[in-house]
Each structure stands twice: as C-alpha cells, then as structure tokens.
BALOBA-1460 file (C-alpha; in Angstrom, 3 decimals):
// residues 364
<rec num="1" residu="x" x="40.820" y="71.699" z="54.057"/>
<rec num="2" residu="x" x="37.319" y="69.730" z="54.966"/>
<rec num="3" residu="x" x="34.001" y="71.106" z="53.758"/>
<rec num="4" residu="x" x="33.879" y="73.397" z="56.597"/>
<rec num="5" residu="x" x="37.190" y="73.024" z="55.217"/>
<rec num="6" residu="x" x="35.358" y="70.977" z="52.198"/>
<rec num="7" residu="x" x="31.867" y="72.367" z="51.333"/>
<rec num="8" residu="x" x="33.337" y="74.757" z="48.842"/>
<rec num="9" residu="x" x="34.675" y="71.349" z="47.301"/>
<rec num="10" residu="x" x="31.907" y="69.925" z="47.541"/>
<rec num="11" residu="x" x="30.696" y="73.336" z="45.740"/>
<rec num="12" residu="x" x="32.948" y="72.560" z="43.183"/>
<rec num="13" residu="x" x="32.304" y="68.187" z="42.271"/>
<rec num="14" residu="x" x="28.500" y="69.804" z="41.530"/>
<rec num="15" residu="x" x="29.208" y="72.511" z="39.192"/>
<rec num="16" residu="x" x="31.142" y="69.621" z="37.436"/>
<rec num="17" residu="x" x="28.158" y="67.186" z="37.486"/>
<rec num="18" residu="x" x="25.902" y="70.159" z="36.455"/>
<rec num="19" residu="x" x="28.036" y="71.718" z="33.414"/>
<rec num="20" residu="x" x="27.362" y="68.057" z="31.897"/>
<rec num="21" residu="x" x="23.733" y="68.673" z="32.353"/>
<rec num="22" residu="x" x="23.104" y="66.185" z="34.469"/>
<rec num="23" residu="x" x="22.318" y="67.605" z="37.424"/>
<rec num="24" residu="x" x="18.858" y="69.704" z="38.602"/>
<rec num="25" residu="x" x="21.187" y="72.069" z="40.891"/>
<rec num="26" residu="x" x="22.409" y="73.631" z="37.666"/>
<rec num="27" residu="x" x="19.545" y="76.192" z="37.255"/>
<rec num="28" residu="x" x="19.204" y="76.935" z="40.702"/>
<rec num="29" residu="x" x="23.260" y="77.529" z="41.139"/>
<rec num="30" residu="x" x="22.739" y="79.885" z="38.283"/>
<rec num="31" residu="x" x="20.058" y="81.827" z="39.664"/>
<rec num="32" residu="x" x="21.906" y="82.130" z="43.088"/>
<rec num="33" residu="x" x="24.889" y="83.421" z="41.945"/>
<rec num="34" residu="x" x="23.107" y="86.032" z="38.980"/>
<rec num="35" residu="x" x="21.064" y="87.194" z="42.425"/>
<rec num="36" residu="x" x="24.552" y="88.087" z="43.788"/>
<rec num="37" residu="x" x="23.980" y="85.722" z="46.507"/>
<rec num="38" residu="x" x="27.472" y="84.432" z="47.061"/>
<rec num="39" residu="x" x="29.558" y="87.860" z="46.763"/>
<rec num="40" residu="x" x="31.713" y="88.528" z="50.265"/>
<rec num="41" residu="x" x="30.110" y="90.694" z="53.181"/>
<rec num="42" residu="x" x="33.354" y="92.078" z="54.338"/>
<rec num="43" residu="x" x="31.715" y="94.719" z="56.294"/>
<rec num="44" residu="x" x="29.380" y="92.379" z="58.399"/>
<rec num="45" residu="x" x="31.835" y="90.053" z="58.987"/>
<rec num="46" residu="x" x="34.417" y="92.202" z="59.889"/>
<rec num="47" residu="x" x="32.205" y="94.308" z="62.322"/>
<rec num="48" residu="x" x="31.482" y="91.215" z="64.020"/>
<rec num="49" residu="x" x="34.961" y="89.865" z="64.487"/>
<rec num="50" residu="x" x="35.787" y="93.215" z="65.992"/>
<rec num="51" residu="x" x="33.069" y="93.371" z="68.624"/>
<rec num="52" residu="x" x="34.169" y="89.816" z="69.949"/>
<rec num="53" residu="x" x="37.272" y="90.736" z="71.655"/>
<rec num="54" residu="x" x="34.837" y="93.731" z="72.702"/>
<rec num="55" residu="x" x="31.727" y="92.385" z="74.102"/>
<rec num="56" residu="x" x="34.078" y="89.495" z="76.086"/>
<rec num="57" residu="x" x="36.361" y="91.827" z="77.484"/>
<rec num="58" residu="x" x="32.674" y="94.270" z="78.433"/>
<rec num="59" residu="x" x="31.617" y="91.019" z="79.912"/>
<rec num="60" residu="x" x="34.684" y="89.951" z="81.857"/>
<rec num="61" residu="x" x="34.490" y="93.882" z="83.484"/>
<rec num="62" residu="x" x="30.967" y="93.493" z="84.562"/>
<rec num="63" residu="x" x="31.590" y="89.771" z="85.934"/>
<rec num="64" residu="x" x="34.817" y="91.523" z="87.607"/>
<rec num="65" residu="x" x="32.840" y="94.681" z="89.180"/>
<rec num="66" residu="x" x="29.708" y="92.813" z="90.735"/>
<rec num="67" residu="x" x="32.206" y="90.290" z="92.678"/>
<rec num="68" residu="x" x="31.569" y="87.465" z="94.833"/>
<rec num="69" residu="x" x="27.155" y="87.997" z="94.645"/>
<rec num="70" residu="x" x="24.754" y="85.167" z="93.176"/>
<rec num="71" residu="x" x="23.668" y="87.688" z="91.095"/>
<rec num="72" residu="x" x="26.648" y="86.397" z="89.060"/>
<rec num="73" residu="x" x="24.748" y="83.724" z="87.575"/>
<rec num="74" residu="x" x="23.297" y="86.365" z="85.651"/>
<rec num="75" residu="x" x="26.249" y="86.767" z="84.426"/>
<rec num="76" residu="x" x="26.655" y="83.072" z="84.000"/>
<rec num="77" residu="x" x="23.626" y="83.090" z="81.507"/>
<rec num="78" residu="x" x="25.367" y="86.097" z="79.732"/>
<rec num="79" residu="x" x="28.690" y="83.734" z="78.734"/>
<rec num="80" residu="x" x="26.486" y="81.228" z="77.980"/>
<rec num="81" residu="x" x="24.981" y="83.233" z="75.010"/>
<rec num="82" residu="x" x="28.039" y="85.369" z="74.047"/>
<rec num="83" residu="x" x="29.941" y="82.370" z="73.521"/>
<rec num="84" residu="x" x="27.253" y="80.373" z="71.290"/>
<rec num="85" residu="x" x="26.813" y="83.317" z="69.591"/>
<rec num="86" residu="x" x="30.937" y="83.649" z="68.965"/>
<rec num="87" residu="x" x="30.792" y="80.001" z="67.971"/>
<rec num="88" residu="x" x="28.352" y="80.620" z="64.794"/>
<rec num="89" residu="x" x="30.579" y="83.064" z="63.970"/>
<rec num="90" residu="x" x="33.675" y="80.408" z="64.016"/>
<rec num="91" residu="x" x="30.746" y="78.578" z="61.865"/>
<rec num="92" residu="x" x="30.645" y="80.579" z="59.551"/>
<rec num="93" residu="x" x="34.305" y="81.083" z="58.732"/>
<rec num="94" residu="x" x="35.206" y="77.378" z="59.157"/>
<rec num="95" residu="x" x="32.668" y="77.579" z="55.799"/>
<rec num="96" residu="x" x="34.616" y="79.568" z="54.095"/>
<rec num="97" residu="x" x="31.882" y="82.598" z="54.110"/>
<rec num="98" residu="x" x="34.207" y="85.727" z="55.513"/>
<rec num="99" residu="x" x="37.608" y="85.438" z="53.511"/>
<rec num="100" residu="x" x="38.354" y="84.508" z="49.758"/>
<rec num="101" residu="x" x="41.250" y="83.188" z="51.626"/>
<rec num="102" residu="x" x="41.384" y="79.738" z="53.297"/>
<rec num="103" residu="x" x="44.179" y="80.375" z="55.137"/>
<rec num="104" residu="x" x="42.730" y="83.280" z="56.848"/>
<rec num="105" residu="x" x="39.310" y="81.321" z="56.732"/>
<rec num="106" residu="x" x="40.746" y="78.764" z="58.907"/>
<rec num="107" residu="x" x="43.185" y="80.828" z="61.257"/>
<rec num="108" residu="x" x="39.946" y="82.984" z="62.015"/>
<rec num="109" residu="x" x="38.167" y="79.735" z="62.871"/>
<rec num="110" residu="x" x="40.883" y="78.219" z="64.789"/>
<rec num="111" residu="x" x="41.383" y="81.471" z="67.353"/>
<rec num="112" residu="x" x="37.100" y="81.767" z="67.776"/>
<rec num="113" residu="x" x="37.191" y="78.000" z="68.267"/>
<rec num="114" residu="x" x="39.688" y="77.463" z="70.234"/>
<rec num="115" residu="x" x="41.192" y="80.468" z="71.955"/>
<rec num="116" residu="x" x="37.211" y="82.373" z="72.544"/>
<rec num="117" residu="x" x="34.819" y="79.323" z="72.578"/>
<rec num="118" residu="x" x="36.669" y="76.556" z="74.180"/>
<rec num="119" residu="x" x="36.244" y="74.114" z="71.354"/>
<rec num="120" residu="x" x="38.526" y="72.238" z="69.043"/>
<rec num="121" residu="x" x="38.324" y="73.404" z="65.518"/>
<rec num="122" residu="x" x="40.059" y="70.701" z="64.172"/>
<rec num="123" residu="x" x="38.057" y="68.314" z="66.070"/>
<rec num="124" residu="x" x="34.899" y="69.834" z="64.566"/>
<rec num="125" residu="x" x="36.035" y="70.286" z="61.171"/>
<rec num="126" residu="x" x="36.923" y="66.749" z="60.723"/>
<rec num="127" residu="x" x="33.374" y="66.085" z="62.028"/>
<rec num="128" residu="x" x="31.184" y="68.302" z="60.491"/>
<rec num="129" residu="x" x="33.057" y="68.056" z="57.117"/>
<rec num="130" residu="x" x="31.341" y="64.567" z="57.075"/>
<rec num="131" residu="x" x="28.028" y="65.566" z="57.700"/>
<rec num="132" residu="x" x="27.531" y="67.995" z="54.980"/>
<rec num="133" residu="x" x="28.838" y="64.825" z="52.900"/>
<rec num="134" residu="x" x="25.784" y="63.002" z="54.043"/>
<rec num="135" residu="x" x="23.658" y="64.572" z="56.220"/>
<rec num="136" residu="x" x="21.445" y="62.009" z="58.012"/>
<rec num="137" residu="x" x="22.762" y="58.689" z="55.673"/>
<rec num="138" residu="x" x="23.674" y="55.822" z="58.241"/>
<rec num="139" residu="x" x="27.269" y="55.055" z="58.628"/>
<rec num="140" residu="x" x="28.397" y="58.225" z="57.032"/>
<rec num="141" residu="x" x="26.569" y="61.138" z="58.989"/>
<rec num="142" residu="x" x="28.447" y="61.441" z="62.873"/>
<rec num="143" residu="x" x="25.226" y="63.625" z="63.871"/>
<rec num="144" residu="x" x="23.257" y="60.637" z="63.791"/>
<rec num="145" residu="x" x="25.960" y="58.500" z="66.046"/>
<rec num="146" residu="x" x="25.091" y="59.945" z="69.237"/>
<rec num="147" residu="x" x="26.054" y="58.283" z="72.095"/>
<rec num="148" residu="x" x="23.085" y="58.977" z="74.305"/>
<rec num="149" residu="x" x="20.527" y="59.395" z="72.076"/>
<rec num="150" residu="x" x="19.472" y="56.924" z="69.076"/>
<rec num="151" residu="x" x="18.072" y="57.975" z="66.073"/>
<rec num="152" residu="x" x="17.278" y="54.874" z="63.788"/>
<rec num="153" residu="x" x="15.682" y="51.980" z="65.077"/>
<rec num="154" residu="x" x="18.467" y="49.834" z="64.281"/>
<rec num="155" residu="x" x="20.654" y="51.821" z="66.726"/>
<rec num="156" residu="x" x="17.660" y="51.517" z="69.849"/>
<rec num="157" residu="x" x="17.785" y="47.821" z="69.459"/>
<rec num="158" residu="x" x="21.800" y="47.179" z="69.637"/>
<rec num="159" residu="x" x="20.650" y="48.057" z="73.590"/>
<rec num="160" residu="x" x="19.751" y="44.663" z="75.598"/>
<rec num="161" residu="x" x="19.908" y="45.606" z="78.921"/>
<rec num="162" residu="x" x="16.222" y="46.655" z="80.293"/>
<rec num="163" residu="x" x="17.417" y="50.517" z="81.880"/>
<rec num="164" residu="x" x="18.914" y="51.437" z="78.799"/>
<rec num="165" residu="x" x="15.690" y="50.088" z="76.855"/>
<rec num="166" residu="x" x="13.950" y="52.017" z="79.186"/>
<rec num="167" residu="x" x="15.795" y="55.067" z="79.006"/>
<rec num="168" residu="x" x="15.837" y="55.187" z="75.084"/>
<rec num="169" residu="x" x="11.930" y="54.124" z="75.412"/>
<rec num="170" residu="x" x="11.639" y="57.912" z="76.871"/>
<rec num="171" residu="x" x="14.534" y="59.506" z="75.445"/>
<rec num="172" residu="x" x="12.449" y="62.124" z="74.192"/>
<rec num="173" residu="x" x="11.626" y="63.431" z="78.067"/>
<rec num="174" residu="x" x="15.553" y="63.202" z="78.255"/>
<rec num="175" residu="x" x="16.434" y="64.980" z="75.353"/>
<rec num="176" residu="x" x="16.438" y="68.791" z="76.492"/>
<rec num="177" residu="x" x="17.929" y="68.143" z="79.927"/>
<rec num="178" residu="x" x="20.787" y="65.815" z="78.350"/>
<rec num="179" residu="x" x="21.531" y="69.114" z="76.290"/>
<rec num="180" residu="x" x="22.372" y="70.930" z="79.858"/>
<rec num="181" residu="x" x="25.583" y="68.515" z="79.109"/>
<rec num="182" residu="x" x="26.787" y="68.948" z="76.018"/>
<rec num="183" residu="x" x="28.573" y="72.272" z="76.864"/>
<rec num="184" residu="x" x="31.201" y="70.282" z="78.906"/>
<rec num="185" residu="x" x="31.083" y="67.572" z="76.565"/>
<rec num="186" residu="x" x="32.399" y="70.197" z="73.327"/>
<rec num="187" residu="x" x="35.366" y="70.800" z="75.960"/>
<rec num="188" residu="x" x="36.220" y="67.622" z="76.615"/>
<rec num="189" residu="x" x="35.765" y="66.071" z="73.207"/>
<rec num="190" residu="x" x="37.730" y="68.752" z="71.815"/>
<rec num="191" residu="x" x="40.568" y="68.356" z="74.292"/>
<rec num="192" residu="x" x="40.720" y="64.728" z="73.458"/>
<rec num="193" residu="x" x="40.963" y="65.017" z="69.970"/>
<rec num="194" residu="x" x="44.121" y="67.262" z="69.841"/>
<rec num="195" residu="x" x="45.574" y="64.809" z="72.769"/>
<rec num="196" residu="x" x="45.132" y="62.133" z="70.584"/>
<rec num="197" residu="x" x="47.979" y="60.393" z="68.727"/>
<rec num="198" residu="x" x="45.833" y="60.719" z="65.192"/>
<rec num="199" residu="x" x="47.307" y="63.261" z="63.020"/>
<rec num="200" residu="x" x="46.101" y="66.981" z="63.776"/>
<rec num="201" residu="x" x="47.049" y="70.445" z="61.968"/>
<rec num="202" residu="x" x="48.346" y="72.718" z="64.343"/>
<rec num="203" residu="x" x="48.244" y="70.618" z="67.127"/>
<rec num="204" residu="x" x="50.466" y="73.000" z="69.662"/>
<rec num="205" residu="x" x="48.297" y="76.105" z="68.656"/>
<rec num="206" residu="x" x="45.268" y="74.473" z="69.708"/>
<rec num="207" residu="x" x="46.400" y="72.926" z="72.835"/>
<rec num="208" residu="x" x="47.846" y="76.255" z="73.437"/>
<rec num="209" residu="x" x="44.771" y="78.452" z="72.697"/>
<rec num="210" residu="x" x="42.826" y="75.850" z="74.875"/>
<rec num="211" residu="x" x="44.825" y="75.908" z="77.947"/>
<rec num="212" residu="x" x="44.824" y="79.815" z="77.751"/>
<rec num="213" residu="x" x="40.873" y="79.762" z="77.161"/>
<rec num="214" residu="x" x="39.373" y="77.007" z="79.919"/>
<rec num="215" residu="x" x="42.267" y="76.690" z="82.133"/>
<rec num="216" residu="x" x="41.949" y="80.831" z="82.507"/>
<rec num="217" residu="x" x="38.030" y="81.193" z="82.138"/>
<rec num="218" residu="x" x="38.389" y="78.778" z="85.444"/>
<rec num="219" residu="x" x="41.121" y="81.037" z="87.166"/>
<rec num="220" residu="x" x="39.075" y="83.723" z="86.518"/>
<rec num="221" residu="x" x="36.162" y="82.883" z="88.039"/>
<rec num="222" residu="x" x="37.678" y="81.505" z="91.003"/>
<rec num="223" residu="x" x="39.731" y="84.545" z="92.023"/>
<rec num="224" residu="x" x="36.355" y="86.384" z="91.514"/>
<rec num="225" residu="x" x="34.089" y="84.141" z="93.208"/>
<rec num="226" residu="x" x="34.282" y="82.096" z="96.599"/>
<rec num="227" residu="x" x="34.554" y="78.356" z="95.872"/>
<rec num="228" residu="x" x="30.762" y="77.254" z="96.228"/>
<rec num="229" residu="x" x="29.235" y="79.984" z="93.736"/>
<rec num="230" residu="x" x="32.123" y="79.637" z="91.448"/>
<rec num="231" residu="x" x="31.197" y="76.116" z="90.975"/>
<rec num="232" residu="x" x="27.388" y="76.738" z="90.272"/>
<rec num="233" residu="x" x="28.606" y="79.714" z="88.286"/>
<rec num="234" residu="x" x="30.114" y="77.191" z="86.165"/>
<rec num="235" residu="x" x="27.882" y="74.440" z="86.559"/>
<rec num="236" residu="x" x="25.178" y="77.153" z="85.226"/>
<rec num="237" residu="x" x="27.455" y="78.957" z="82.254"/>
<rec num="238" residu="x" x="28.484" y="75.202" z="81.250"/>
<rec num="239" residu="x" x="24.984" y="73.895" z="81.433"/>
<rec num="240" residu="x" x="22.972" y="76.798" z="79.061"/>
<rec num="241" residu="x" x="25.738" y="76.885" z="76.935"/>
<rec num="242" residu="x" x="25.312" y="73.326" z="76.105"/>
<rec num="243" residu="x" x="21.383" y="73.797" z="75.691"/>
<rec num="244" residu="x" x="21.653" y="76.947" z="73.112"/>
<rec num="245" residu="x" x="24.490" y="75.257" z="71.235"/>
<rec num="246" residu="x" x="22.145" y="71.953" z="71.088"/>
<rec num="247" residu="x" x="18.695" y="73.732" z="70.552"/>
<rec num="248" residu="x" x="20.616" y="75.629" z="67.862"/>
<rec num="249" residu="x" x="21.150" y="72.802" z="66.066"/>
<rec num="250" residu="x" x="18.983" y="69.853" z="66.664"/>
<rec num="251" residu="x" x="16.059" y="71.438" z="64.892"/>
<rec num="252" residu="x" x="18.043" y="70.994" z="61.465"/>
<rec num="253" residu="x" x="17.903" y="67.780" z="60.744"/>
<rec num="254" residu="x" x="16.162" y="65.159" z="63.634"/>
<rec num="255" residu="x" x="13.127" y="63.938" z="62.340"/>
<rec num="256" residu="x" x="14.145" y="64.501" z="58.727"/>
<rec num="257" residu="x" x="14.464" y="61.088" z="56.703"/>
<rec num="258" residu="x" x="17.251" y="58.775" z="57.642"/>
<rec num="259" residu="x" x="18.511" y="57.135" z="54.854"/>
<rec num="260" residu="x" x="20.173" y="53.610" z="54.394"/>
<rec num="261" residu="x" x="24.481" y="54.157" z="53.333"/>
<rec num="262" residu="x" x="23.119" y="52.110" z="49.880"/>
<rec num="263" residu="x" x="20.891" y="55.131" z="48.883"/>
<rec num="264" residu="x" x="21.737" y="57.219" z="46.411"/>
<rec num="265" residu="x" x="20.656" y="60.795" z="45.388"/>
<rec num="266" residu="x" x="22.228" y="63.633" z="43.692"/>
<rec num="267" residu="x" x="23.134" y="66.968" z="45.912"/>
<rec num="268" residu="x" x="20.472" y="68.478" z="45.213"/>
<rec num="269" residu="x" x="18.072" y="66.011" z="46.884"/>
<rec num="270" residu="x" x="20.602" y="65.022" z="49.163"/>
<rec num="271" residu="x" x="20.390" y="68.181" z="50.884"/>
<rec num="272" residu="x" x="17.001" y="69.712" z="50.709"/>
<rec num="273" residu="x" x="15.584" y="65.996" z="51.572"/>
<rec num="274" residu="x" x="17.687" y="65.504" z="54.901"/>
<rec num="275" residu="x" x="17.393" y="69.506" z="56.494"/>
<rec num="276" residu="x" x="14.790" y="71.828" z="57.770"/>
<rec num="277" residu="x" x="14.131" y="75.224" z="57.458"/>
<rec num="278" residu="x" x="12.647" y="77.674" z="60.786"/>
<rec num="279" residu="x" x="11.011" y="79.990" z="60.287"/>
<rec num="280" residu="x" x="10.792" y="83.441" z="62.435"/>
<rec num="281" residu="x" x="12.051" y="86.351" z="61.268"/>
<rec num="282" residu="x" x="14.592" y="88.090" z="61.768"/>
<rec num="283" residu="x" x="15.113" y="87.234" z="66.087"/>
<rec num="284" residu="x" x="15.382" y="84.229" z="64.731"/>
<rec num="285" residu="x" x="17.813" y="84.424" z="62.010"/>
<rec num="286" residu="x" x="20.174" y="85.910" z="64.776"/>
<rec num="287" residu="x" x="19.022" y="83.839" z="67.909"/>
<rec num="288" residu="x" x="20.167" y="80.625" z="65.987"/>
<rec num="289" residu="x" x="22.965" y="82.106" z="64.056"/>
<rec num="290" residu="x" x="21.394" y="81.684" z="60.427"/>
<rec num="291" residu="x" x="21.187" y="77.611" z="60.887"/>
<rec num="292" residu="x" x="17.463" y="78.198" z="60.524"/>
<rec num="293" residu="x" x="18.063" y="78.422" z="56.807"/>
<rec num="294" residu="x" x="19.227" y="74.937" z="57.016"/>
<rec num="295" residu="x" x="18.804" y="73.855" z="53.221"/>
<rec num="296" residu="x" x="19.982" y="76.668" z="51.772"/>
<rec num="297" residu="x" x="23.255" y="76.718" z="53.792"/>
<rec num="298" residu="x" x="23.503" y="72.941" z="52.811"/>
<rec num="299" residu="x" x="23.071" y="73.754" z="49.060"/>
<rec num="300" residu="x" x="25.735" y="76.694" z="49.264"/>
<rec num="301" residu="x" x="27.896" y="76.316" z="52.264"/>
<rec num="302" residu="x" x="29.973" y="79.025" z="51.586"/>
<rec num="303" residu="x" x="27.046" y="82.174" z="51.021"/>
<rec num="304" residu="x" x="27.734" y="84.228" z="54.213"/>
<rec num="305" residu="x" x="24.996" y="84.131" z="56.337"/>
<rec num="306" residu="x" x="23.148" y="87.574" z="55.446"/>
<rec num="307" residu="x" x="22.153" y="86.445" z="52.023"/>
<rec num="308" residu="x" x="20.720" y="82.616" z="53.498"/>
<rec num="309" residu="x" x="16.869" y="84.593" z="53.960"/>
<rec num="310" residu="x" x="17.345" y="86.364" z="50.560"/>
<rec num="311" residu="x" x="18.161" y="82.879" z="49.279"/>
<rec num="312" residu="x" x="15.188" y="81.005" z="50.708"/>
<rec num="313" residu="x" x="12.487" y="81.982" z="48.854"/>
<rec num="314" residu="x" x="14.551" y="80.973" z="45.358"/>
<rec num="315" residu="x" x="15.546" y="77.452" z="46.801"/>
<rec num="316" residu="x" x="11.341" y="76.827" z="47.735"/>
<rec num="317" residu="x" x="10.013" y="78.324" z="44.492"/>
<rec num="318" residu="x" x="12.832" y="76.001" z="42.604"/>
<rec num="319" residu="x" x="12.095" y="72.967" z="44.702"/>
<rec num="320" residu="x" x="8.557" y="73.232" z="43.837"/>
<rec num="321" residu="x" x="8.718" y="73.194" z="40.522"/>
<rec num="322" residu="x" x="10.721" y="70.057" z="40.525"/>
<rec num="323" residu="x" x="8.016" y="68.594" z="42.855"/>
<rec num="324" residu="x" x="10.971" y="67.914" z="45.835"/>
<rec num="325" residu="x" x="9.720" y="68.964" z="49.289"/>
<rec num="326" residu="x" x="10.671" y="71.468" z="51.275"/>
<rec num="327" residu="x" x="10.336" y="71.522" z="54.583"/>
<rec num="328" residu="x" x="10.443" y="74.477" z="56.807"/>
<rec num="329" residu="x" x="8.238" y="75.110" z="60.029"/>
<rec num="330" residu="x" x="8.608" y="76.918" z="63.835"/>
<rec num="331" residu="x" x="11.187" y="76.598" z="65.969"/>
<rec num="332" residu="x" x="8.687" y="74.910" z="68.527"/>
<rec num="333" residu="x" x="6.828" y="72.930" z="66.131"/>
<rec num="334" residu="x" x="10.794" y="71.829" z="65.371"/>
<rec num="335" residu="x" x="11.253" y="70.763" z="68.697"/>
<rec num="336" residu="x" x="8.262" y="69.128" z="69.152"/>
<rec num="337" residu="x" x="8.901" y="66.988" z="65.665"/>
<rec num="338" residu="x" x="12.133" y="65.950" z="66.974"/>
<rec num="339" residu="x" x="10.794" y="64.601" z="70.819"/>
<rec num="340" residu="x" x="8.730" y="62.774" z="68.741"/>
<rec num="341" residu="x" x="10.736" y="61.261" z="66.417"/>
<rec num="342" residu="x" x="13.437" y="60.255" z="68.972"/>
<rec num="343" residu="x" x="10.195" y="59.003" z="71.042"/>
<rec num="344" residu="x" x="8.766" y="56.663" z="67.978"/>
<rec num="345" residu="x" x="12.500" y="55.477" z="67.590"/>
<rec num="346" residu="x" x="13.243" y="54.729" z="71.295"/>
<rec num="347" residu="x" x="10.023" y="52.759" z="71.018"/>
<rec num="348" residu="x" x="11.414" y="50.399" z="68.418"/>
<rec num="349" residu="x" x="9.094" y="51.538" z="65.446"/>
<rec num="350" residu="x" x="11.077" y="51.644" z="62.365"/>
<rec num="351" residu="x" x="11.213" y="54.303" z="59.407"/>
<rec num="352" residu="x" x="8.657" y="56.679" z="61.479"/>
<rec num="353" residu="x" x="10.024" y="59.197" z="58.859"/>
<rec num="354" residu="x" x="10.917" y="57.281" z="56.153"/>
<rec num="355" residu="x" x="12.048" y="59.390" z="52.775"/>
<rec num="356" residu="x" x="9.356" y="58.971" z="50.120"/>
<rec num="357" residu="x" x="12.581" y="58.324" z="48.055"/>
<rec num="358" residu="x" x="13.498" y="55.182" z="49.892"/>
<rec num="359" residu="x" x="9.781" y="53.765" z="50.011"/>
<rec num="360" residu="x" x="9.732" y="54.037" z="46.017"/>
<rec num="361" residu="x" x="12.558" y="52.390" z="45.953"/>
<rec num="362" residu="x" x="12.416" y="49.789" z="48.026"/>
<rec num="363" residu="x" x="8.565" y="49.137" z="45.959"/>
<rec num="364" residu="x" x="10.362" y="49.213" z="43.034"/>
C-alpha cells in the first residue's frame, strides 16, 4: 500500500542505495536500529486502541446526561480534541508503526479514519503517501497545493484579480482563522474522494463507516440538543477540530525550503532539509501526537511514536557531523515562522527561505 501505505518502501529503496555505500543514511539507519529504535510497542499501542471505543463512548454519556444546556459546548471542545487525538493514532498505523502486519495496519487505520474520525483513509493515504515522497518539492508535494493559502511565490502571482491579491497579501492574519475550516473540509474532501469514479480500495466499507460516523454524530446531537445549540454545538466541535488538526501539523514543514521539482537530493537531505522539529517536552510530544519529531518520523516512518524523542538526539548529533542543518524550535516560535513566511510569499517576494542547497546550485 502507499507510504503511509509506502514509507516502509520508501524504507526499503534506501537501505538499497545505502548497502552500495552510496548513501549518508547508512550509518545513521545502523545506529537507529542497534538502539532498538524500530522494535514494535505492542503494549502502547494496544492500550491506546482499547481506550478509544472507551473514552468516546465516556464522552457520548456525559454529552447524553448534561442535555439540552450551552454548557454543551464544553463538550463540543471535548470531541474536538478526542477526535484529533484518535486521528494521530489512525497516523500512526496508516505508517505501519502498530502491526508487523499491513493488513491489520491498514484495517486499523481504515475503522479510526473512517468509522471514529470522520475522515477518508484512502483519501489521505493516497495524499500523504506523496508527501513523504517529496515533502515541500513543487509539483510533487499536495501540502504545498493549498487552495486558500499559497506557499511559493509562483503560486501568489497565478492570482490577477485585486481581492484575491489582497487577501494572499495578508494571508498570514488569515491563516489561523481559515484553520476553524478545515475540520469540515477533512469531511467533505474525504466524502468526495470515495464518491468519486477513480479507483478506491474498499470503497463500500468506507462509505459505510462514514455514513454510520457523521450521518449519526449529527443524529446524535440533534436528538440531544434543540435545533439552535445543536448547530453551534457543531459549528464549535467542527471549527476546533479543524484548528488542532491544522496547528498540529502546519508547524512541520511551512517555512522550511521549497524546492524546485528539478532538484535533486538523496533521502537523507531530502527529509531533514524540508521538516522541523518542536520542541517541548513531553505535553508536547502528546498534545501534537509525536509530529513534533518531524525529521525523525520522515527518516523512519515506520518507528512507533514512543521511540521518535529517544531518536532525536541521534538524528541532530549525526546531522551535525555531516554539517546538514537541523532545525528544531517552539511551537510558538513555529507558528510565528510560518505567518511569516506565508506573509513574505503573499507579498510576492520570492525564495524568502530558499534551501542553501538550491542557492549553491543555482551559483554553480
């Protein structure tokens, strides 16, 4: 399957670059997996999928017994977090990092996708299996094709008409509040992409597990609540779920170099070069699901996501020595990198964070 599906493939193509010695992410590989860095955590895994079904149907109880009250959006803020925090852990098994199994890697997925979360799996898959390709290279990377937000300056100036210059001219004042949307965009993408007439693996199952999981979350909270505070229930639920799901993410890799499709670099720099590491702790490590170790789950997509802070300090030592930078900061120094760097773009400057790898080149 892809690299959620593929990433242990991809895994694979550079252990056959680096047993011909040609590759710097053979030492590094080795030291990983002599730390013990890649074995299974069955126990932390499986302790987790247990207390999904657990802490929803908890949830569901204590939406049920407080009743028709606008203390519900309380409750509304609870979802919101329960179900990001459900969707890492879909993350991490569309990765391959529970089950030696892929089968049961992407069946586990597909039901905390689809059925608990709301969101296509295949959809995703096929999506995010080409950004760990390329994270961040134009024409390859989908995370850089946004369609409200532009992140080269080539993309800002396909825009002629003066709002939408104006808008992308202050996208960064945009860019957290356009976040409050991308909850009900997940749903709706998703939907559309097993509607679709494109080939998609079990189709029925996902339109199946979907239906169940938005058509009854909805049911649900109308028979609870009356009609107007069901709809800012959802409005609210909808709206924070987008904006953890987003903030989770967007530190990662906006603001890091964007790179021209002609560029080429081997996986090592590929993936340190384009990702970010925050830093934290460990409220951290759990607030954002373990994507704060960014470049190390790039490197080895398929560690589970206990070992990624063990890891860290390896991948920095190693990347020093070879003199290729690292870069990890806070999580609001992150944000504040990427306003700016969608600011500078929406301005029309080019390259404000052009890859020292590119500039050589392009000198040379």
């Amino acid at each position: 399957m892809g690299t959620i599906g593929n990433a242990p493939a991809v895994e694979r193509r550079a252990v056959r670059v680096r047993a011909s010695g040609t590759s710097d992410f053979t030492e590094l590989a080795a030291r990983i997996q002599g730390a013990g860095l890649m074995r299974r955590r069955y126990g932390y895994y499986w302790t987790k999928l247990l207390l999904v079904p657990v802490v929803l149907t908890a949830a569901i109880a204590v939406f049920v017994r407080i009743g028709d009250s606008w203390w519900q959006l309380l409750m509304a803020a609870a979802f919101a977090v329960i179900f990001t925090q459900i969707a890492f852990l879909g993350h991490d098994a569309a990765h391959r990092q529970i089950f030696v199994s892929g089968r049961w890697n992407d069946w586990t997925s597909l039901i905390i996708g689809d059925l608990f979360v709301g969101m296509s799996y295949g959809w995703w898959r096929h999506k995010h299996t080409r950004h760990h390709a390329n994270p961040n290279k134009m024409g390859a990377d989908p995370d850089i094709e946004l369609p409200v937000i532009t992140v080269t300056a080539e993309q800002a100036a396909r825009h002629r008409l003066p709002v939408m210059r104006w808008l992308i001219s202050h996208q960064g004042a945009f860019f957290f509040p356009i976040l409050l949307l991308e909850g009900i965009s997940l749903h709706v993408t998703g939907i559309a992409r097993v509607l679709h007439r494109d080939p998609v693996d079990r189709r029925w199952f996902e339109i199946f597990f979907l239906v169940v999981r938005i058509g009854g979350f909805i049911a649900l909270v109308f028979a609870v609540l009356s009609p107007g505070i069901a709809a800012v229930f959802l409005a609210v639920q909808l709206g924070l779920f987008g904006l953890y799901m987003g903030a989770s993410f967007a530190p990662n890799h906006k603001g890091m170099p964007v790179v021209p499709a002609t560029l080429k670099l081997d996986f090592l720099r590929r993936q340190v070069l384009m990702s970010r590491n925050v830093r934290g702790g460990r409220f951290i490590d759990t607030a954002l699901g373990g994507l704060n170790y960014q470049i190390e789950h790039h490197l080895f997509p398929s560690m589970p996501r206990p070992h990624l802070r063990h890891a860290a300090p390896i991948v920095r030592a190693y990347c020093r020595r070879l003199g290729i930078p690292y870069t990890e900061t806070g999580l609001l120094a992150s944000y504040g990198i990427v306003v700016r760097y969608i600011n500078r773009v929406g301005l029309g400057e080019r390259d404000p964070f052009d890859c020292p790898l590119v500039a050589q080149r392009r000198a040379s």
